[in-house]
C-alpha positions in Angstrom: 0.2 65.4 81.2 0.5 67.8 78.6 3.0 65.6 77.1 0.6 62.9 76.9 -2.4 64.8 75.1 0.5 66.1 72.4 0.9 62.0 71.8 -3.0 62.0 71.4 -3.1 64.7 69.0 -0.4 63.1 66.6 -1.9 59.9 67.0 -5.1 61.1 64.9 -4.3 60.8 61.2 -6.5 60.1 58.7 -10.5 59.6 58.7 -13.5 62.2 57.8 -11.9 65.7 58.7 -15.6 66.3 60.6 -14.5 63.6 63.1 -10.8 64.7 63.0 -12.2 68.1 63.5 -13.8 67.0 66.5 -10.9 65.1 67.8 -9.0 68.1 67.4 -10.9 70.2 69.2 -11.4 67.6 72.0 -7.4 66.9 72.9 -7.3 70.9 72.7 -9.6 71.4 75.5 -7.8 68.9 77.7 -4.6 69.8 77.2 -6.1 73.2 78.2 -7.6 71.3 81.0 -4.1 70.0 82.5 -2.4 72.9 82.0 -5.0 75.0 83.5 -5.2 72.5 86.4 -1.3 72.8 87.3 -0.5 69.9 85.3 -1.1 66.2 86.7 1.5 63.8 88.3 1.4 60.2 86.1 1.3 57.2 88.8 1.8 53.8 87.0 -0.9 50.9 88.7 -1.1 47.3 87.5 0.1 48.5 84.0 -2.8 51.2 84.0 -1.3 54.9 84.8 -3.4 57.3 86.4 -3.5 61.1 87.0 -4.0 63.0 90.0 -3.6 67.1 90.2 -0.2 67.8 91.4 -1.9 69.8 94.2 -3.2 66.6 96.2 -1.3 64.9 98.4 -1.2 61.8 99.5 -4.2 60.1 101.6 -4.9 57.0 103.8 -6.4 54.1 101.8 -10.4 54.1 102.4 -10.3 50.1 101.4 -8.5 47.1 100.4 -9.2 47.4 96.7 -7.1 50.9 97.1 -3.5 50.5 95.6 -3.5 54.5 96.3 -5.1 57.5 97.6 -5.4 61.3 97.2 -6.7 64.5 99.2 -6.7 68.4 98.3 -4.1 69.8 100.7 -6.7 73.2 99.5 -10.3 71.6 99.7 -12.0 68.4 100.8 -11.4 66.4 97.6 -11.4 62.5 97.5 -10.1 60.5 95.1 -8.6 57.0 95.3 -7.9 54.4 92.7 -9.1 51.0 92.9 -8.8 47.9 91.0 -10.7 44.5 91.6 -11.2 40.9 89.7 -14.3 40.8 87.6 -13.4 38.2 85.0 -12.9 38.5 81.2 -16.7 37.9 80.7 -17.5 41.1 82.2 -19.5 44.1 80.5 -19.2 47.0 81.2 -22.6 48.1 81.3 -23.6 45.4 83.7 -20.7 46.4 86.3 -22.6 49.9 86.1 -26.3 48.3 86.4 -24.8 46.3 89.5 -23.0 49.5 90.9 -26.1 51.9 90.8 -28.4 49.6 92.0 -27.4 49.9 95.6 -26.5 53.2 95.6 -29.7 55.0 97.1 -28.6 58.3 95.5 -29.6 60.5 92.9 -28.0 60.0 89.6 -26.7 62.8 87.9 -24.5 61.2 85.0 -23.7 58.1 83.6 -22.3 56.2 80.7 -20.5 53.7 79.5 -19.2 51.3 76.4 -17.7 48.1 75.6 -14.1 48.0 78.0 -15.2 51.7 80.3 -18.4 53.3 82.7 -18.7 56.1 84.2 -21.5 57.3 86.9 -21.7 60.8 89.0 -24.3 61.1 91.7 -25.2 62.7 94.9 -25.7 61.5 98.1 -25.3 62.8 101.8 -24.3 66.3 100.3 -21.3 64.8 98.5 -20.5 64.8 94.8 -19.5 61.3 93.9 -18.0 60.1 91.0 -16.7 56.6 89.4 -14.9 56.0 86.7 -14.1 52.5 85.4 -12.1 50.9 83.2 -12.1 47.2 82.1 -8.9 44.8 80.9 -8.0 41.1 80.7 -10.8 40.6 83.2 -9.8 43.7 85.7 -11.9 46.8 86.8 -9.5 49.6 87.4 -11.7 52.4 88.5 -11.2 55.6 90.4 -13.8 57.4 92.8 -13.5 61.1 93.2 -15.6 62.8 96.0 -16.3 66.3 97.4 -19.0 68.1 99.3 -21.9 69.5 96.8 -21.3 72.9 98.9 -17.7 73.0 97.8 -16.3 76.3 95.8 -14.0 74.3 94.6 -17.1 72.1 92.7 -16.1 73.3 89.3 -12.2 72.8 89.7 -12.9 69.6 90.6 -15.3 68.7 87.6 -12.5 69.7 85.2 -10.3 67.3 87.3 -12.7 64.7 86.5 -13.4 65.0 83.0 -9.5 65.0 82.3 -9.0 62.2 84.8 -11.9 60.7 82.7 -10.7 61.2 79.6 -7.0 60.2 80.3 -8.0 56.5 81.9 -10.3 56.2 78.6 -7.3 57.1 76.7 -5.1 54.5 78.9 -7.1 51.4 78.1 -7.3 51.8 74.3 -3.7 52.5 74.1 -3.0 49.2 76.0 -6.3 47.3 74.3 -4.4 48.3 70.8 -0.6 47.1 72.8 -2.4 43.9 73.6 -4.1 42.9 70.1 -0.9 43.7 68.2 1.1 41.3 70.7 -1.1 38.6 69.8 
């Protein structure tokens, strides 16, 4: 994965230097992220790839959306990634409305944009989050769980925001593939 946030970094040319500046510093602290982290395998999904830490292992799938899933051989983190039909009319920010609706949790984070949302909340003394991803009318999304108690809480966090980060960076790279292939 460090590999992959070197790309990012030479990708950025050009623009206000305040915003490249930013961009900068952003890549920086994930690639400080992945290496910190062990590194990340790259899995390839329905042309999406996703990242996992190098330290989880494979896990039984919790449903049939599931193409795979992950546990931490040293902790009790979750995470499994997902994909499902939702149709090229689909917003991201109504997916996230219908998500949290049911939830019955407490919400600690959420956000979203046009083609991605994102939502962290607790429930049942487990961290949950969600991270979602929309293209050519398919949600790929990834839920990453762990027990609020856990000492491992803040490893896992980093996990997320690189996970995060790296899917984001995934479906602009192939929203940019598919225009130019029109």
């Amino acid at each position: 994965a460090a590999e992959e946030t070197d790309e990012v970094e030479s990708e950025d040319a050009g623009g206000d230097s305040e915003a490249d500046d930013s961009q900068t510093s952003q890549t920086k602290k994930y690639a400080q992220i992945a290496k910190k982290c062990d590194k990340y395998t790259d899995d390839r999904m329905d042309d999406i790839s996703g990242v996992y830490p190098k330290s989880f292992e494979v896990a039984e799938k919790p449903n049939s959306n599931a193409l795979e899933a992950f546990s931490d051989s040293d902790g009790d983190g979750f995470l499994s990634y997902c994909t499902k039909q939702v149709g090229t009319s689909a917003k991201a920010d109504k997916l996230l409305t219908e998500y949290t609706n049911g939830l019955g949790a407490d919400i600690l984070d959420e956000d979203s944009d046009s083609n991605w949302y994102m939502v962290t909340y607790e429930r049942n003394d487990k961290v949950n989050h969600r991270m979602a991803v929309l293209i050519d009318g398919l949600c790929v999304y990834y839920d990453f769980s762990y027990p609020s108690d856990s000492e491992l809480a803040d490893s896992y966090d980093e996990y997320i925001e690189y996970m995060d980060y790296y899917l984001r960076k995934e479906i602009n790279s192939l929203s940019e593939k598919n225009k130019s292939d029109e």
